[in-house]
C-alpha positions, -999 to +999 in steps of 0.1 A: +730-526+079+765-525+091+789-505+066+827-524+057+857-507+071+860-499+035+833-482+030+833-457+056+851-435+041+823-428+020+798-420+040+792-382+044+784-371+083+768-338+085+766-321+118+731-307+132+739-272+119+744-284+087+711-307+090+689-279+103+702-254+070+697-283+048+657-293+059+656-254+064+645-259+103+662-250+138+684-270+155+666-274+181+643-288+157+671-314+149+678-320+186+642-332+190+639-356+155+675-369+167+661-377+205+629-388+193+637-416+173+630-404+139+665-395+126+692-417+133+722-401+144+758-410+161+774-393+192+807-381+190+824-366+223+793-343+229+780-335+194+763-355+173+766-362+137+742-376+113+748-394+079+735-374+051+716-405+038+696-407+069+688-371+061+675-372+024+656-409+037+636-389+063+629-360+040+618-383+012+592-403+037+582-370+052+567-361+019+525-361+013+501-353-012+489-319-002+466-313-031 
């Protein structure tokens, strides 16, 4: 789903510090959800950035019943 020019300036991009201290992980961690597929993320120069949507989406789907 491509976003309008518009709203772009909505979306929130986090870096993979910031992901790594909000999913309380390493970045390394990060690196290898980013390069494996399972969290989307954009490139930018070097870095990459990802959108904090994508971030609260994989935490929510990562969730089971452990009980």
């Amino acid at each position: 789903m491509a976003a309008n020019p518009s709203d772009i300036s909505e979306v929130k991009f986090l870096t993979i510090a910031e992901v790594a201290t909000m999913m309380r992980v390493s970045k390394m961690t990060v690196y290898r959800l980013v390069h494996g597929g399972e969290l989307p993320a954009h490139r930018v120069g070097r870095s990459f950035r990802v959108q904090e949507k994508d971030v609260t989406e994989y935490i929510q789907r990562s969730f089971y019943d452990a009980g």
